[in-house]
Residue, then its C-alpha position, 0 to 999 in steps of 0.5 A: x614090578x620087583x626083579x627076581x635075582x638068584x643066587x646059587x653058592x656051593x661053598x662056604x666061603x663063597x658064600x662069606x662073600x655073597x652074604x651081604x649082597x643077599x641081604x641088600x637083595x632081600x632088603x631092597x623094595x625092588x629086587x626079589x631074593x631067590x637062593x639056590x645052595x649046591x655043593x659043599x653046603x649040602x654034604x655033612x662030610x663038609x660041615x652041612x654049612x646050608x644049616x649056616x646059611x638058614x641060620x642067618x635067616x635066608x631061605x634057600x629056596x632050591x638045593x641042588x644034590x650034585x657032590x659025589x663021593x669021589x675026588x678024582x676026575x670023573x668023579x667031579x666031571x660026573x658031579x658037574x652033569x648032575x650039576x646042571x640036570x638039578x639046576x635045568x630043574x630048579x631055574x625051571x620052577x623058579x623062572x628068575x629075571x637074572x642068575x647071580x654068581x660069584x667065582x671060578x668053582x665047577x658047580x658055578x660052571x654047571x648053574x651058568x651053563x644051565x641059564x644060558x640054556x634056559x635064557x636067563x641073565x646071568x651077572x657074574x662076581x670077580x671076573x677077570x682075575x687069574x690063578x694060573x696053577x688051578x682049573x678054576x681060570x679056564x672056568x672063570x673066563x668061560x663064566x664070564x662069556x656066559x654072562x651079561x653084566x660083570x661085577x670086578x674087584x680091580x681095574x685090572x679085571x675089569x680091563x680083563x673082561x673087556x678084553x674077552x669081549x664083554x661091553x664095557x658099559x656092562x663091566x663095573x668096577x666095585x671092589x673086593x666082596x670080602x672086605x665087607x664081611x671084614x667092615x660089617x661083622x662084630x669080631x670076636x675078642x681073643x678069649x671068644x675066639x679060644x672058647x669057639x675054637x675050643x684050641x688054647x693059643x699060642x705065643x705065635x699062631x698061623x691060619x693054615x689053608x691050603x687046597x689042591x693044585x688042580x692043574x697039576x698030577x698029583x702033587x698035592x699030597x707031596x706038596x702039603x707033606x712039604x708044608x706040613x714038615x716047614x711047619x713042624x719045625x716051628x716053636x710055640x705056635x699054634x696052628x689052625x688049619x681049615x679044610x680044603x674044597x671039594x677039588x680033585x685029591x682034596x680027600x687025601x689032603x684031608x687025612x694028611x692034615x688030619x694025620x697031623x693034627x693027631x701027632x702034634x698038641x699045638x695043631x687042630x683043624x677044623x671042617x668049616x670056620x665059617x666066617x665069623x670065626x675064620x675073620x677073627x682067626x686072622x685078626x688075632x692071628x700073626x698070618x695066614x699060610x697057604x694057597x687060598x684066594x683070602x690070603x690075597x684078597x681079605x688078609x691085607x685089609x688086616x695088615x698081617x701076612x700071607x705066605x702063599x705057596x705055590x701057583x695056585x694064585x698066580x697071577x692074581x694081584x696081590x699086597x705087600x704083605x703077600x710073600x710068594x714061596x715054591x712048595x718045598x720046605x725049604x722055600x716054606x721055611x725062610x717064608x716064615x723066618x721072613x713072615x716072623x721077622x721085626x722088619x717083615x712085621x714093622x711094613x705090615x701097618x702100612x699096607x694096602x689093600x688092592x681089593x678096596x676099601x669095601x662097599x662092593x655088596x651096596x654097589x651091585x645092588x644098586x646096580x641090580x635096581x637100576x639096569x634093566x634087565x630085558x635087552x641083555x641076551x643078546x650079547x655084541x662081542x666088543x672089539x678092542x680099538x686098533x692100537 
């Protein structure tokens, strides 16, 4: 008897990690795929990215509306209770054996709340892991309370999750998802990348990413002025920026980068890159600057460097190559003086990455075969031995 497993994804990069666990889930002879996409997928203001989604050949089997037309708080808290009146709606119809779900993002929240509701398992992908400056880590713990069978990158999450009560004959350790994107696409060559990009490259080039700081009152437009005026001071460098989430004040962010972009040739921002084009980005580019989980996770497994900015991220382990600024220019600047010198540069080829060496997707499939899925509901609270 095959096991339904289905996967909700809301954004285009968790869905960049998910991939190939969707596709060993199709592939296999005893697990069944269902799919839900919600969120930033199903809203052409952020790139319709459901169309790439069927463009790899998966079938979305629900598509859950829930993104208003606001960035403020209520506007996202409204989202998150249309949120899990859609999927109530859509697991009720698709009756699966188990949910699976990746990360910290508030359409996660409000599919996880919905499965425990309805009584379906849940698994939850890159549990325990912290980001001090965002939302996402008081949504990240509560998924993984939520959930029944926890899938981390580190020993350290997964200590983590042990630690938030969770068995850990249920905590498995596999590794960084994105890293198999890294090992499993075919990369575009440079002039490739130029003619997809339609952007002529530099002498020097920076991947820029930088979302809102959801833990903060309004700061995120002053901090990416701060970002955006380091970066101006910059010679013959091009500059790729990629838009940020849907998250609270992410629409001013959008018309500052945009506002940029129109004043300065050697600058243009995409929309969505999805992750063909945003792989090949860091594997031409010199490194990657900003705030995103992938300058700490996926970027070292290419030994170029992060300049992460701010405390979006804190907290989160990171690699050599990771160099950690405040959000002012000043802070930002030496960043790239250092980003840019011989000797930052010369440490780079020895770099490892914390996140693994890939591999993830083909363990929690096969997990997904093995582990029955009938005796989970039911959750022990785990207690930690007396020191």
């Amino acid at each position: 008897m095959t096991k339904r497993i289905c996967v909700v994804t809301g954004t285009r990069a968790e869905y960049g990690l998910l991939r190939w666990v969707m596709e060993g889930i199709r592939q296999s002879p005893v697990l069944e795929l269902q799919l839900i996409a919600t969120g930033m997928h199903l809203s052409p203001e952020f790139g319709l990215t459901v169309e790439a989604i069927e463009a790899d050949g998966f079938q979305v089997d629900r598509k859950v509306e829930m993104l208003l037309s606001s960035d403020t708080r209520v506007g996202v808290t409204k989202s998150m209770g249309l949120g899990m009146i859609g999927f109530a709606d859509a697991l009720a119809e698709l009756q699966p054996d188990l949910l699976l779900v990746l990360g910290d993002r508030y359409e996660i929240f409000s599919a996880t709340t919905s499965a425990m509701i309805a009584r379906v398992p849940i698994a939850h992908l890159h549990g325990g892991e912290t980001t001090q400056g965002a939302i996402d880590e008081a949504i990240r713990h509560s998924i993984s309370k939520m959930s029944h069978l926890h899938f981390v990158a580190a020993e350290e999450y997964r200590r983590r999750v042990i630690q938030l009560g969770e068995q850990p004959k249920h905590v498995f350790q596999v590794g960084g998802l994105g890293i198999d994107n890294i090992l499993r696409l075919q990369l575009l060559a440079r002039d490739e990348l130029e003619a997809k990009l339609d952007f002529k490259l530099a002498s020097r080039n920076l991947l820029i990413t930088f979302h809102p700081v959801t833990l903060e009152h309004n700061t995120s437009a002053a901090q990416m002025d701060e970002l955006l005026a380091a970066l101006a001071e910059l010679q013959d460098t091009g500059l790729v920026f990629t838009m940020p989430n849907a998250d609270v004040e992410g629409r001013v962010l959008f018309r500052q980068i945009e506002d940029y972009c129109s004043r300065h040739k050697n600058a243009q921002a995409y929309t969505s890159l999805g992750q063909l084009l945003y792989l090949s980005c860091i594997k031409h580019f010199d490194g990657v600057v900003g705030n995103s989980s992938s300058g700490l996770a996926e970027v070292p497994s290419f030994n170029k460097g992060t300049i992460n900015i701010g405390d979006r991220q804190r907290g989160r382990l990171r690699a050599a190559s990771v160099i950690d600024c405040e959000p002012d220019q000043a802070s930002i600047g030496a960043a790239l003086c250092q980003l840019f010198s011989p000797k930052f540069q010369a440490q780079l080829p020895r770099v490892k990455n914390p996140y693994g060496n890939g591999g993830a997707s083909a363990a929690i499939v096969k997990v997904l075969e093995q582990r029955s899925l009938n005796d989970l509901l039911k959750k022990r609270f785990y207690d930690l031995p007396n020191p």
